[in-house]
MARPALO-31730 format. One record per residue (C-alpha): residue in one letter; x, y, z. Coordinates in steps of 0.25 Angstrom, whole numbers, plus 5000, padded with zeros to 4 digits. Each point is the difference from the previous one (the first is absolute). Layout:
<nodes>
aXYZ...
</nodes>
This chain:
<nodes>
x506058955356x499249915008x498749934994x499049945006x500449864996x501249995011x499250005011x499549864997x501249954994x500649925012x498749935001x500149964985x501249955002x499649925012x499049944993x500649964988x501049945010x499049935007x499149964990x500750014988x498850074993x499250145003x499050084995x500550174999x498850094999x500650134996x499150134993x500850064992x501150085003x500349925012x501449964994x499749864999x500649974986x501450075002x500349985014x499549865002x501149924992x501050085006x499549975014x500049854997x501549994995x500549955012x499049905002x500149954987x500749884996x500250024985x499550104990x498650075002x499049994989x498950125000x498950004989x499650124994x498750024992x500750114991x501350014992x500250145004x499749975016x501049894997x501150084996x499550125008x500149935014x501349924996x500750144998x499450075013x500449885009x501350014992x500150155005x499749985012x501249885002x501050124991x500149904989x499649994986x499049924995x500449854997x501049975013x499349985012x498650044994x499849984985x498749974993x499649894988x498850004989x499549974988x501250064987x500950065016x500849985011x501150045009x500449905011x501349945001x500749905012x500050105011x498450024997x499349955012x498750094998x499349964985x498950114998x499249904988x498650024993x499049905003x500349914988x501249975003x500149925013x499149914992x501249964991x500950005011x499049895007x499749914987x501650014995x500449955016x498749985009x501050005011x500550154998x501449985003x500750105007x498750085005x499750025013x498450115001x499350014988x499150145003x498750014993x499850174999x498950074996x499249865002x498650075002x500050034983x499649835000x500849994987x499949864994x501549984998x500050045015x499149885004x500649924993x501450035004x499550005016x499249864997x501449944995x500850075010x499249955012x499949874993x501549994998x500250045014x499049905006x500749884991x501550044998x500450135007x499350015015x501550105004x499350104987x499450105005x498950074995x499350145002x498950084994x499950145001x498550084998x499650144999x498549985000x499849855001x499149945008x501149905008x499349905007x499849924988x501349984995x500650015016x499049875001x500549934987x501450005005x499850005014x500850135002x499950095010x499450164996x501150135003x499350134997x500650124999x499350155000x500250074988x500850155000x499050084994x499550155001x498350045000x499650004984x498750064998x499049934989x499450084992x498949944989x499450074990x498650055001x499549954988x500349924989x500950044989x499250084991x499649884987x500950004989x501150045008x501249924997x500649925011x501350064998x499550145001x499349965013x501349985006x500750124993x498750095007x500349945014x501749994998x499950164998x499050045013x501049905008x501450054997x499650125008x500549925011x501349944993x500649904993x498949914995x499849864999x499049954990x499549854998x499749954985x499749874996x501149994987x500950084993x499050034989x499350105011x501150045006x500450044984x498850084999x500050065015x501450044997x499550074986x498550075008x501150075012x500950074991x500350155003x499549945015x501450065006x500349875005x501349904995x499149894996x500649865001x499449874996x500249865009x499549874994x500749864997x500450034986x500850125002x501449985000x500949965013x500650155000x498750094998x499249915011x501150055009x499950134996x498550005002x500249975014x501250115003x499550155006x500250094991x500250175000x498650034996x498649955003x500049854992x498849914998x500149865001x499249934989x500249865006x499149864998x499949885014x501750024999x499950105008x498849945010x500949945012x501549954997x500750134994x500350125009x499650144992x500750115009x499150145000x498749954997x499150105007x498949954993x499149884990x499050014990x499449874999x499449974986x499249895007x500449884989x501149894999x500649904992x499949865002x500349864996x498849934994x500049864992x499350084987x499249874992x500250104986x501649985001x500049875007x501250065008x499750105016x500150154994x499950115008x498550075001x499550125008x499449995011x499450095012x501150025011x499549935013x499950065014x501349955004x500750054989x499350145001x500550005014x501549974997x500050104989x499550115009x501049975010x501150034990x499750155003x500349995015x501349935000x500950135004x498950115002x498550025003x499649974986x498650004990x499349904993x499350044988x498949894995x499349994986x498849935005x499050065010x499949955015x498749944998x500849894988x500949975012x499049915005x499949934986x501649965000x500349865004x500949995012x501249934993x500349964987x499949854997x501149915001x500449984986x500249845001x498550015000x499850074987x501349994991x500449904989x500549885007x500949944989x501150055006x499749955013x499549874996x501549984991x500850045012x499349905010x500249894989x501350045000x500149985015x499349874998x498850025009x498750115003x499949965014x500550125005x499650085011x499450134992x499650115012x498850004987x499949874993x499950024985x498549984994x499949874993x499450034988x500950104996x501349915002x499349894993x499850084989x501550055001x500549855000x499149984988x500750104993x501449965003x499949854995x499550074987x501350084999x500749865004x500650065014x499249885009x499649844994x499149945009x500050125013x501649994998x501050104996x500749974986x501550044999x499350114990x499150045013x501350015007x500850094990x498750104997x500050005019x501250074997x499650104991x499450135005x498950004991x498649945000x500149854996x499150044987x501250104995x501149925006x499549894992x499950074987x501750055003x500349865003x499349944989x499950124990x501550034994x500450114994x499150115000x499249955012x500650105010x499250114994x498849965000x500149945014x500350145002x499150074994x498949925008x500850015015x499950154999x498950085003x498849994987x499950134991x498850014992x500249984985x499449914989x499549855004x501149964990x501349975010x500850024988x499850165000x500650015014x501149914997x500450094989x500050125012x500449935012x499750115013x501450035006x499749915012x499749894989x501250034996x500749995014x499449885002x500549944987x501450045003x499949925012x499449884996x500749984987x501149905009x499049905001x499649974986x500149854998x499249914990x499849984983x499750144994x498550044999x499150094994x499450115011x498649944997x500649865006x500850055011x498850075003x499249865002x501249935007x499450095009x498750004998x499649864995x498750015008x499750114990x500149964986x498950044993x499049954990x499150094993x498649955001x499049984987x499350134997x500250154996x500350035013x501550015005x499849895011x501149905005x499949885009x501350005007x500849875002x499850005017x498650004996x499450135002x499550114989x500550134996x499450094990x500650134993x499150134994x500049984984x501050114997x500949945008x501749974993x499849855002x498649994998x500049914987x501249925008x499649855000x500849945010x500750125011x500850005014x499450105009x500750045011x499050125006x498649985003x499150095006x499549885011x498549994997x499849865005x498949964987x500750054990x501250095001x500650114989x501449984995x500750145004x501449934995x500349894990x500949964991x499649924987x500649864997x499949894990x499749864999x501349954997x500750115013x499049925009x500349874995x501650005000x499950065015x498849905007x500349884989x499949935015x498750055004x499149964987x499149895000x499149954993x498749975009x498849924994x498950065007x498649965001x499250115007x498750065001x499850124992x499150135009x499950094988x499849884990x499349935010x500449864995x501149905001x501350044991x501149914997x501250044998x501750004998x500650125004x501550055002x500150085013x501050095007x499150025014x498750024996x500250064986x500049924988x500950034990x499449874990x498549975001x499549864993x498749914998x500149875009x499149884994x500549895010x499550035013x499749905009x498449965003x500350045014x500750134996x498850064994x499249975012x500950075009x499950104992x498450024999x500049965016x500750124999x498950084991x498949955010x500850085011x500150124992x498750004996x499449955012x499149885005x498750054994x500650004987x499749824998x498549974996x499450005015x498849924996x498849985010x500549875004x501450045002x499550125007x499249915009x501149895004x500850135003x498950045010x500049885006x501449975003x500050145006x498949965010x500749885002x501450055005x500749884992x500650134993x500350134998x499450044986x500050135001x500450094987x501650035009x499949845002x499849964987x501150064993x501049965011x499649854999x499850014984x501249924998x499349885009x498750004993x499950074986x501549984994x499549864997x498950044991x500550134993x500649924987x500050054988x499550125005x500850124994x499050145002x499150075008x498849944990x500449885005x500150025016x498550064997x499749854994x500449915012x498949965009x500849995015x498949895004x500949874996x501250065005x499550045013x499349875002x501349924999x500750105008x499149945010x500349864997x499049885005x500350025014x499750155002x498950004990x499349905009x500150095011x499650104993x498649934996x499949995018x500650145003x499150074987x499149924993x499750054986x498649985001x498949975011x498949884997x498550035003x499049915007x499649984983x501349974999x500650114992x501450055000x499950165002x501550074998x500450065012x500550164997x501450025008x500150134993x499450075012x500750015015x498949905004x499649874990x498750034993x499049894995x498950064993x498649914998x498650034999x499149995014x499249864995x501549925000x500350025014x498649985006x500149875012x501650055002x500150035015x501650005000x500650114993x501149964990x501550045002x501349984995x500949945011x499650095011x499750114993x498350024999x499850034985x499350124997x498549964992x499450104990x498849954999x499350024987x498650004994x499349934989x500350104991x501750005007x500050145005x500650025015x498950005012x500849975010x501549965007x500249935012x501149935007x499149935009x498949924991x499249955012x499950125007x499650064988x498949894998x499450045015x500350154996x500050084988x499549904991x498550025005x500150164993x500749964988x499049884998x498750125001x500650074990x500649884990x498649925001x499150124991x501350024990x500349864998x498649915002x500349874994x501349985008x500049955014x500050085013x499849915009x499550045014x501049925008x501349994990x500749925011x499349884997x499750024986x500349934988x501150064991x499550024984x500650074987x498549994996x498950084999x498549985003x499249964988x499150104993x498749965005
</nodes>
């Protein structure tokens, strides 16, 4: 049979000849993963390394290639994952899932014996699939420029990846039939379980034929199976789980009308011969970093258009086929285009050990990793001893070759006996039970239990309780119950964590939580396991200090003094310190001024003038912002023996600001702002700076002959003139002009309410006087 993909096959060999890199966009069905490695045979020099993003893909397109050559499995074409493998000498096509070409590169970075290293089903943006094209392009460029190097897409936008590694873009058109899309009117009725949603739509499509329908997990595709029965069909599950055997028999025709309940496995890389049509149940599973576990867990998520798209084409690939989809045409707007690649949201602890192992992070990432969440991944791996100092330890190197997250990796390596369980219990997917960890250790899921048998091997270490094998992998969350009724913890990383009252461990003074539900203030501890003082200090004996700490208290709202024996930010022994330095304490309440704020020292009027002053002036910034950031420079020196807020509200800020000057500045300062101008009588009257414009306030008689207005440098000081009695009656910026003005109408009017004062006709030439007219 002849698929699309041939047609472009010469001109994919030319390239890769050429070039020694090419991009392949193929859709679905084109051929690409089982006809492309047998293509390249004979243009290879060496084995031929494809990557697959699923075990069953993996095995799946090793055994149709196999096929097609009249061989079994494990000679010319064999396959290699996690726990399986058939290959042997005469393999020269190695069918592999994505994790593995990342050991191949780390154990010998110049891939012996490898000639093309294929990236299939590249448009999924796994992270261990950027990673293993970042090192494989890196490894190309330094060590292996005869390697060549091929990504294959169904739905990937190429250009980027093309421009990343200067490739040159084949396309081939997909072999597909017309697939009409049919959405639903309305939304499902409310309270209608998802999985009967599906069920309703599988039963209107399988008048069409065999049936293919997307679920997120195995839970749903469970409950579908259980909502179709008496449907007439041959119902067959399809997910990751399932045993090698039963996923290929999920994808084999059968006698009678069958229904496929499959997750994303069934999305692009595996063929399903019959299907005539596809119920979409509109949601998927992906990798997300989950701050509850500390560790990526898969979440659901809404499908995107993309993945819609390639879902529906699944119903067109041998007839005219239908498309069923639980969501209305007007949602369809509402679906993002493609899903995120997952470097950009996952847990980066992985990712952050293998490229300490490589040695360096300057790779070229078609999506550079986000540099929070790696430094917070680094963070995490020197506490579990894998990096000192940015660099990989031999321990760093042994948990790189684990397959487990370095959290559980560490707790096998470091755990003993025992260990394997619990690292297996918290690898596979979480069942709700009590907060206590113990009750789910008793009764292991039979995945747990899988999962244990596996990782038993690795067991290595002194023997430990399950509480301390559980911090081994979660030192950051040791946990300290706070004072109070209320069953609250602060957890050794430094953050909070609460439980509801009733809760198994609630009377729990010191815990290991393993399971948060992510609130960012104060999350709630879904799983935990409790531990004692003496299991926390034979484990991190290391890591516990004691600290003499010298601080400012908020809630207290003084300066405290203390001895305390830490483990992170808990403190496991809290004592009285009497011998802190003078210069201590001062830190401390410099520290008690910037809780409370700048207004919280004695601003007297005087203070509060000089303030003013150096304002106007511009000799500094004395604003309430620049206050507190220079404190250190002006106020340290004269915060001794201050130890509360009573006593901040004591200090005066006058002195301190005044030798923050020094004798220089303050000199300028009497230029650039006097404090005070002096009358014709000689009187010093304050200038206000309080105001956007100095203010001088006098009464009338004391300014009488002034025919130059005063000012502060250039600035023309703004006069409120007063009379006898000090009441306002007039301002003005412009003295003489108010002379030969607006004087002459205030003068009518002052001259009956105040007699016995002056108002002379001409003030100009008039004789200043605080005096009144006798009474005659």
């Amino acid at each position: 049979m002849t698929l699309p993909i041939e047609a472009v096959l010469p001109e994919l060999r030319d390239a890769l000849a050429a070039r020694g890199v090419a991009v392949l966009q193929a859709p679905p069905g084109a051929g690409k993963t089982t006809r492309v490695p047998l293509a390249l045979l004979d243009r290879v020099e060496g084995r031929i390394v494809m990557l697959e993003p699923r075990r069953l893909a993996t095995r799946a397109a090793a055994a149709r290639m196999a096929e097609t050559l009249g061989e079994r499995v494990g000679e010319t074409v064999g396959f290699r994952m996690r726990g399986a493998s058939e290959v042997s000498k005469a393999t020269r096509i190695e069918v592999v899932t994505e994790g593995i070409l990342t050991r191949m590169i780390q154990s010998d970075p110049e891939l012996p014996g490898v000639g093309c290293v294929i990236f299939d089903e590249f448009h999924e943006r796994s992270l261990i699939a950027d990673l293993g094209l970042a090192l494989t392009w890196e490894l190309r460029e330094a060590l292996r420029p005869d390697l060549q190097v091929l990504v294959m897409s169904a739905t990937l936008d190429a250009e980027p990846v093309a421009k990343m590694l200067d490739a040159p873009i084949v396309t081939s058109e997909g072999r597909s039939f017309p697939v009409e899309r049919i959405w639903r009117d309305r939304p499902p009725p409310r309270g209608m379980r998802f999985e009967a949603q599906v069920a309703d739509l599988v039963r209107t499509a399988l008048a069409h034929g065999d049936v293919l329908a997307f679920l997120p997990g195995e839970g749903e595709i469970r409950r579908c199976a259980a909502a179709l029965e008496g449907c007439g069909a041959e119902i067959r599950p399809l997910y990751g789980a399932l045993p090698f055997a039963q996923q290929r028999a999920a994808i084999e025709p059968g006698e009678r009308p069958r229904v496929v309940l499959a997750t994303s496995i069934a999305e692009t890389s595996l063929t399903i011969e019959g299907i005539r049509a596809v119920v979409d149940g509109g949601l998927a599973r992906r990798a997300r970093f989950d701050p509850s576990s500390g560790m990526s867990r898969l979440v659901t998520e809404r499908v995107t258009r993309a993945e819609a798209t390639q879902r529906a084409g699944r119903a067109g690939r041998v007839a005219p086929g239908v498309a069923y989809a639980n969501w209305t045409r007007g949602e369809e707007g509402g679906l993002l285009a493609f899903p995120s690649p997952e470097i950009e949201t996952a847990d980066l602890a992985g990712l952050a050990l293998e490229l300490a192992a490589w040695g360096t992070d300057d790779l070229p990432f078609l999506t550079p990793p986000p540099e929070g969440a790696l430094a917070e991944a680094r963070s995490l791996l020197e506490g579990l001893g894998a990096l000192a100092g940015g660099s990989i330890t031999d321990h760093g190197r042994a948990l790189a070759r684990l397959p487990l997250h370095p959290r559980l990796g560490h707790m096998v390596l470091s755990g003993g006996a025992g260990s394997s369980a619990l690292a297996g219990l918290l690898a596979a997917r979480p069942v709700p039970g009590s907060v206590d960890l113990s009750e789910a250790l008793r009764s292991p899921s039979a995945e747990a239990r899988a999962e244990t048998k596996r990782l038993r091997r690795w067991e290595t270490g002194p023997d430990r309780s399950e509480a301390q094998q559980l911090a081994l992998a979660y030192p950051d969350r040791i946990g300290l119950r706070r004072p109070g009724d209320a069953p609250r913890w602060l957890l050794s990383g430094g953050k909070g964590a609460r439980m509801e009252k009733g809760d198994a461990l609630a009377a729990a003074r010191l815990l290991v939580a393993c399971d948060l539900d992510g609130d960012r203030t104060e999350a709630r501890i879904r799983r935990a396991l409790a531990i004692s003082e003496a299991e926390v200090r034979e484990v991190f004996a290391d890591r516990i200090a004691w600290v003499e700490v010298c601080e400012w208290s908020t809630r207290h709202r003084r300066v405290e003094t203390r001895r305390r024996e830490m483990l992170g930010a808990i403190a496991l022994d809290d004592r009285t310190w009497n011998d802190a330095s003078p210069e201590a304490v001062a830190r401390a309440a410099l520290d008690g001024v910037r809780d409370l704020g700048i207004d919280c020292l004695d601003w007297s009027k005087r203070a509060r003038l000089l303030r003013a002053r150096i304002a106007a002036s511009g000799l500094r910034d004395v604003s309430g912002a620049a206050l507190l950031e220079t404190a250190e420079d002006w106020l340290l020196p004269w915060l001794g023996g201050i130890r509360d807020a009573g006593g901040l509200a004591r200090l005066d800020p006058h002195e301190a600001l005044t030798a923050w000057l020094g004798w220089e500045d303050g000199a300028r300062l009497d230029r650039l702002a006097p404090a005070a101008w002096t009358t014709p009588l000689g009187r010093r009257v304050p200038i206000d700076y309080a105001p956007d414009i100095p203010t001088l306030s006098l009464r009338v008689q004391e300014v009488l002959g002034v025919t130059e207005h005063p000012r502060v440098g250039d600035t023309p000081l703004r006069l409120e003139l007063l009379s006898p009695a000090r009441r306002p009656v007039a301002i003005t910026q412009d003295l003489p002009g108010f002379w030969a003005g607006g004087y002459a109408d205030m003068r009518r009017d002052m001259r009956a309410q105040y007699p016995r004062h002056p108002w002379p006709e001409d003030p100009a030439s008039a004789q200043p006087t605080e005096r009144a007219k006798p009474r005659g």
